[in-house]
C-alpha positions as CSV (number, residue, x, y, z in Angstrom):
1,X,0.0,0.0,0.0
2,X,1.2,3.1,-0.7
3,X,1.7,5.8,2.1
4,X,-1.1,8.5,2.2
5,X,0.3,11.6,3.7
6,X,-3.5,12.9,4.2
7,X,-4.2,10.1,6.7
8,X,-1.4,10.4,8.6
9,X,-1.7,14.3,8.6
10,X,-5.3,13.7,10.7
11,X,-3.6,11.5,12.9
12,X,-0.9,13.6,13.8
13,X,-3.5,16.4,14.4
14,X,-4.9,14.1,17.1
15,X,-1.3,14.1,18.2
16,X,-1.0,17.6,18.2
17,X,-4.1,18.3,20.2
18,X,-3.7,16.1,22.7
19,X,0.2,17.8,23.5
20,X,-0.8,21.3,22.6
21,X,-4.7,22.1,22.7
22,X,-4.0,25.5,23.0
23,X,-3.4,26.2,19.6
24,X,-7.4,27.0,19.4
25,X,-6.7,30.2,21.7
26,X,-3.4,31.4,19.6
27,X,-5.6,31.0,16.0
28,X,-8.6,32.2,15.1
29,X,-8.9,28.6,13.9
30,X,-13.0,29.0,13.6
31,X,-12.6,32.2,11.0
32,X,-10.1,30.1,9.3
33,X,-11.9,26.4,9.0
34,X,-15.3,28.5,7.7
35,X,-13.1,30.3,5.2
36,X,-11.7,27.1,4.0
37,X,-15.3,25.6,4.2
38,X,-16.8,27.9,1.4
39,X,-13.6,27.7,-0.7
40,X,-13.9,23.8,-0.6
41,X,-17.2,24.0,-2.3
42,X,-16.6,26.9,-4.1
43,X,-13.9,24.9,-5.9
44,X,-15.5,22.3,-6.3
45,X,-18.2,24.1,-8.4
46,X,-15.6,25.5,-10.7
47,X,-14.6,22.0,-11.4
48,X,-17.8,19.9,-11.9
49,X,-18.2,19.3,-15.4
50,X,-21.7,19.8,-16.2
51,X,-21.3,17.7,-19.6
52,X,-20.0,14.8,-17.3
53,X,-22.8,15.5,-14.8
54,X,-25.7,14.9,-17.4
55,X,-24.4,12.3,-19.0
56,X,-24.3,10.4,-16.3
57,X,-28.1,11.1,-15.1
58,X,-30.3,8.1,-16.9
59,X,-28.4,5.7,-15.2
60,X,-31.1,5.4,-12.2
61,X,-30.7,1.5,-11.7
62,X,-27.3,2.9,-9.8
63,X,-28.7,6.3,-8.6
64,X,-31.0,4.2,-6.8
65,X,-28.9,1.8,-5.2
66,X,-26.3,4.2,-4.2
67,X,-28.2,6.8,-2.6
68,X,-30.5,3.5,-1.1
69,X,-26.9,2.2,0.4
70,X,-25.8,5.6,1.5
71,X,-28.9,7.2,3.2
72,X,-31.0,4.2,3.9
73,X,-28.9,1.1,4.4
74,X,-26.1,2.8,6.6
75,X,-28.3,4.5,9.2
76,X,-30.1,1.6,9.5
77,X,-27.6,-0.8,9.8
78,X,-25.7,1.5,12.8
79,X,-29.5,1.6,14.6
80,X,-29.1,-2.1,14.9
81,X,-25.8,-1.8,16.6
82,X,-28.4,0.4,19.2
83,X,-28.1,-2.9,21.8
84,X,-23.9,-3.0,21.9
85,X,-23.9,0.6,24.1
86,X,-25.5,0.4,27.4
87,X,-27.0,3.9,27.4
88,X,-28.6,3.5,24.3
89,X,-29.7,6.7,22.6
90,X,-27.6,8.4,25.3
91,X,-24.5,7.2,24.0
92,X,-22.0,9.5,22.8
93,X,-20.3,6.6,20.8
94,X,-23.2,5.2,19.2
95,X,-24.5,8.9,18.6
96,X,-20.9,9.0,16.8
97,X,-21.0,6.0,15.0
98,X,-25.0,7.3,13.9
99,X,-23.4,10.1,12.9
100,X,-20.9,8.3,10.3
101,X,-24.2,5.9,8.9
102,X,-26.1,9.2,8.1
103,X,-23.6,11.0,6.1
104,X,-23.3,11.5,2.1
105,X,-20.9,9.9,0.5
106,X,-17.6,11.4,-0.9
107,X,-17.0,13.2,-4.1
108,X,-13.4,13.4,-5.0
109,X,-11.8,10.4,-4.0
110,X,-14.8,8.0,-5.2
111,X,-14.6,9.6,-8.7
112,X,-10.7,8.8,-8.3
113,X,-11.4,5.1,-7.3
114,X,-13.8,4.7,-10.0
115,X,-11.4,5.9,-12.7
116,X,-8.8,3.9,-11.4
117,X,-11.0,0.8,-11.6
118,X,-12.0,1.6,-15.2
119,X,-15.6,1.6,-13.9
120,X,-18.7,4.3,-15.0
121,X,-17.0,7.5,-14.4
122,X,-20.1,9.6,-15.3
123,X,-22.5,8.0,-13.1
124,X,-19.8,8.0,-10.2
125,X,-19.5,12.0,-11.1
126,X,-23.6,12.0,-10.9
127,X,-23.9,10.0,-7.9
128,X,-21.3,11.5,-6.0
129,X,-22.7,15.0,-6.6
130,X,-26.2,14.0,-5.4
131,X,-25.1,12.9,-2.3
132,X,-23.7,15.6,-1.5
133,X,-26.9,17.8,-2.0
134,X,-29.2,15.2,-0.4
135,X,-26.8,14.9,2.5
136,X,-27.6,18.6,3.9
137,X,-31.3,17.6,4.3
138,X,-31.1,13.8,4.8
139,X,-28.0,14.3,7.7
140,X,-29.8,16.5,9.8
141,X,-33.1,14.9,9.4
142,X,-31.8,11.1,10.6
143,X,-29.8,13.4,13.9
144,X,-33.2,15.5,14.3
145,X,-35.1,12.1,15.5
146,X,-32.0,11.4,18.4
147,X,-31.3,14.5,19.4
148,X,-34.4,17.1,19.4
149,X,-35.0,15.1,23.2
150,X,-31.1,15.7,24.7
151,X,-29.9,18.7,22.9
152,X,-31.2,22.4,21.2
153,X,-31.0,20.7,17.7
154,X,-33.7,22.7,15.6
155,X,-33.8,20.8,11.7
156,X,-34.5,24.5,10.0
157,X,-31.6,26.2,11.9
158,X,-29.2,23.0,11.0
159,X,-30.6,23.3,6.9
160,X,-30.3,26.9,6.9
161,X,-26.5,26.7,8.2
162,X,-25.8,23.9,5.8
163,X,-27.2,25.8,2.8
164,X,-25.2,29.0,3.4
165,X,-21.9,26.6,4.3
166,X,-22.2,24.2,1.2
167,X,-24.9,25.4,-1.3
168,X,-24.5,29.1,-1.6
169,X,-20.7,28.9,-2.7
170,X,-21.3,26.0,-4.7
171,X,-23.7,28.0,-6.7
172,X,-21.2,30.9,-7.3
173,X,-18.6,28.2,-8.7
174,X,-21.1,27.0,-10.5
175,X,-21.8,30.4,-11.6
176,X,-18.3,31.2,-12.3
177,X,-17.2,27.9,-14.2
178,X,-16.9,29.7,-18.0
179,X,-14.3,32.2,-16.6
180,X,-12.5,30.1,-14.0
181,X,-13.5,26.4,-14.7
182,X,-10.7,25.7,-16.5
183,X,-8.3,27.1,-14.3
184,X,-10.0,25.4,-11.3
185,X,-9.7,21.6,-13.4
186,X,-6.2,22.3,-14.3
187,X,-4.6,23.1,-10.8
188,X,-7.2,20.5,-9.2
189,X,-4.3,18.8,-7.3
190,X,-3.2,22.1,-5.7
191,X,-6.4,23.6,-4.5
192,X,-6.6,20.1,-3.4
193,X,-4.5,20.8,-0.6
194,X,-6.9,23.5,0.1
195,X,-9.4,20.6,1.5
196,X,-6.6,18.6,2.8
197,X,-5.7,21.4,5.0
198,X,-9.0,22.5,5.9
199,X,-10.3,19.4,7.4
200,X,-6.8,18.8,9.6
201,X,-7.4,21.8,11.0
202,X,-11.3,21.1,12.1
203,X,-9.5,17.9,13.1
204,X,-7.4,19.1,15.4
205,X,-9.8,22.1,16.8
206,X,-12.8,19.4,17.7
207,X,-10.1,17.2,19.3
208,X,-8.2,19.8,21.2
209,X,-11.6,21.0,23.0
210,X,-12.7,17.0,23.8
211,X,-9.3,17.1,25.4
212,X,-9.2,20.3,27.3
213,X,-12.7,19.0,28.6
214,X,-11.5,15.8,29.7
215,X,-14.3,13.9,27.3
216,X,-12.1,11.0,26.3
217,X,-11.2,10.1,29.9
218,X,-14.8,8.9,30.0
219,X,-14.8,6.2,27.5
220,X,-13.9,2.8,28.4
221,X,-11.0,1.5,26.3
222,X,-12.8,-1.7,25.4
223,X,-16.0,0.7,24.2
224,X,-13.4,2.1,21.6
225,X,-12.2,-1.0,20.3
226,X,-15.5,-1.9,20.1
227,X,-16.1,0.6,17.8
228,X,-13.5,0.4,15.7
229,X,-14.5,-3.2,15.3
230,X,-17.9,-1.9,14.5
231,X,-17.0,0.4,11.5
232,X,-14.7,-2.5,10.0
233,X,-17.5,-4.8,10.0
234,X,-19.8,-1.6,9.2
235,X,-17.6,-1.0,5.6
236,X,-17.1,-5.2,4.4
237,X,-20.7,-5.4,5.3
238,X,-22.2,-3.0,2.8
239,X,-19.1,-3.4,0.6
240,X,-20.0,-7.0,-0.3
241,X,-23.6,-6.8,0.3
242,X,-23.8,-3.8,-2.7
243,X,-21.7,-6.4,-4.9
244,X,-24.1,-9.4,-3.9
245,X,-27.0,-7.3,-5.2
246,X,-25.5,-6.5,-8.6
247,X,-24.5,-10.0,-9.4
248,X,-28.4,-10.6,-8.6
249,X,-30.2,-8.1,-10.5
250,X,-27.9,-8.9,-13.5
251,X,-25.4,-5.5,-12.9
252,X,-22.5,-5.1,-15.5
253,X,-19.0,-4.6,-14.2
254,X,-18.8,-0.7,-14.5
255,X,-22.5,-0.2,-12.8
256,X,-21.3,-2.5,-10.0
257,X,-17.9,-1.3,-8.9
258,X,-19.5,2.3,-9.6
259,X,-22.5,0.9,-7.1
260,X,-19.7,-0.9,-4.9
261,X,-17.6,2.4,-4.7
262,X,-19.8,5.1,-4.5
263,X,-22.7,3.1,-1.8
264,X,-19.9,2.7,0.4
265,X,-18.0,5.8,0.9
266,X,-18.6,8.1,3.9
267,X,-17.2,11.7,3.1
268,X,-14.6,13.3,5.8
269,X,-15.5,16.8,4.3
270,X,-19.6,16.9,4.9
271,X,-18.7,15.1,8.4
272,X,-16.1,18.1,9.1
273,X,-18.5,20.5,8.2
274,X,-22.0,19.0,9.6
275,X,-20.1,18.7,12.8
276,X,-19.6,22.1,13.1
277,X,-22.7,23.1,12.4
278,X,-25.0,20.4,14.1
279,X,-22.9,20.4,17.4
280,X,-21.1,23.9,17.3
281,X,-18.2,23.6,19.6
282,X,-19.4,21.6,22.0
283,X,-17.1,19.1,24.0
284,X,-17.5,15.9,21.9
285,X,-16.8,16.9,18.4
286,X,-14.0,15.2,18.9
287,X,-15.6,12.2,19.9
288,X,-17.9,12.5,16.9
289,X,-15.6,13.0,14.4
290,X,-13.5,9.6,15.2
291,X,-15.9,7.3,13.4
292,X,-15.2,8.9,10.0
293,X,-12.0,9.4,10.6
294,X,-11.6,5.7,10.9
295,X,-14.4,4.9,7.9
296,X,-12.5,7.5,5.9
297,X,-9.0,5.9,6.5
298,X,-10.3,2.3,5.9
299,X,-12.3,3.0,2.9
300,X,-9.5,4.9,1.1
301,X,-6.9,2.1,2.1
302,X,-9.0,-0.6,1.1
303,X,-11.1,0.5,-2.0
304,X,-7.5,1.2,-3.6
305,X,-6.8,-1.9,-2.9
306,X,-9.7,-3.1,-4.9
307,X,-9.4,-0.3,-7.3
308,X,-6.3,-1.8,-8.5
309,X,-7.4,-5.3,-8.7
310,X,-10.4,-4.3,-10.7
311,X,-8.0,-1.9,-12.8
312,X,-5.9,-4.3,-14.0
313,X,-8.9,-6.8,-15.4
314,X,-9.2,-7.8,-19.2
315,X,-12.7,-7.0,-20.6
316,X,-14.1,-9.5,-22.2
């Protein structure tokens, strides 16, 4: 496997925060992380081809099952794990493990797998789009059911802050594509960083304040290995189970490994961002955010993995 500087970046920021937490009080680190927010999506509507996008649309056999996996399947499947906390609802793990199950699934990195894989690269472009946009309503609305009764969580607030966060400097890329599209696809890599940068630094923030406020030392060791063991099982679980599915309703190779790919990311960037927003700066976030750390790090590791076996297969 190869090394992935990004991963071990967030990982280090954990480091960080737990030595020096007091970074947050030198850096206007909040100013910073919501600047970096809107440029994120701003980019990223500079560099969405709208050709790609609408080619991909009539492909709903894999719209369905995607969004199905990502917004349906995953919270679902992390209710059932309800019984393996003993506070339930309560839980601040399972409410961060919740968390991960209702997120949207990633943009740039499953359009990257997909490519790599030789699989549909227009529907993974379509797919990976639309989660994004359903994820500001779908997100909030799963969270609104668990936490209306234990927190101030109020669904139009949450929508209204997503929409301003993620939608409104989407629109102006999208706005601005004909002047600065091109620029924005050829230096991709670079304003890469950009996100890269932005998320380690919401990283380390929503860690440094669970450590300052002594959060972690609440949490049995064995609860945290059992939750880790919870998102492994969590991934191979919809990971094969999407692949099952295709081979039964009669899938080709592209649709499925697009299906496969896209179903089962989590995106690290939405998480960042809807954790700021849902929870503010409350004591957890750090908490919160471990699940899709650890979801992030294992899909990326192991869908290149598979990206490279199904790269190197001979069409028939």
């Amino acid at each position: 496997m190869k090394f992935n500087g990004f991963i071990s970046a967030l990982f280090l920021a954990i480091v960080v925060a737990y030595f020096l937490p007091q970074g947050t009080e030198i850096l206007p680190l909040k100013t910073i992380t919501d600047i970096g927010i809107g440029l994120i999506f701003f980019f990223y509507g500079l560099k969405l081809s709208p050709h790609e996008f609408r080619e991909g649309l009539m492909n709903y056999k894999v719209h369905i099952l995607v969004q199905a996996s990502t917004f349906v399947l995953f919270p679902i499947l992390t209710l059932l794990c309800l019984p393996f906390f003993e506070k339930g609802v309560e839980s601040q793990l399972w409410i961060a493990l919740f968390f991960l199950g209702t997120l949207p699934s990633t943009v740039s990195s499953s359009i990257v797998m997909v490519s790599l894989a030789r699989g549909n690269l227009p529907t993974a472009i379509f797919n990976a789009s639309l989660s994004g946009l359903l994820g500001i309503v779908m997100t909030p609305l799963w969270l609104s059911f668990f936490l209306k009764s234990t927190t101030d969580f109020q669904f139009l607030d949450v929508i209204l802050k997503l929409c301003w966060q993620i939608v409104f400097p989407l629109i102006i890329g999208l706005l601005l594509q004909k002047i600065w599209g091109h620029f924005a696809r050829k230096h991709s890599k670079k304003l890469g960083l950009l996100d890269k940068t932005t998320i380690t630094l919401i990283v380390y923030s929503s860690f440094s304040n669970s450590f300052t406020s002594g959060v972690f030392t609440s949490v049995d060791p064995l609860d945290l290995a059992k939750l880790v063991i919870i998102v492994v099982i969590l991934f191979f679980l919809v990971y094969f189970g999407i692949g099952a599915f295709c081979n039964l309703m009669g899938y080709n190779i592209k649709d499925k490994i697009t299906s496969q790919f896209c179903g089962t990311k989590k995106s690290l960037v939405h998480g960042s961002v809807m954790v700021k927003v849902i929870f503010g700066n409350s004591a957890n976030t750090g908490l919160l955010l471990l699940p899709v750390m650890l979801f992030h790090s294992l899909q990326l590791l192991i869908i290149a993995f598979f990206a490279e076996k199904y790269g190197h297969r001979e069409d028939n």
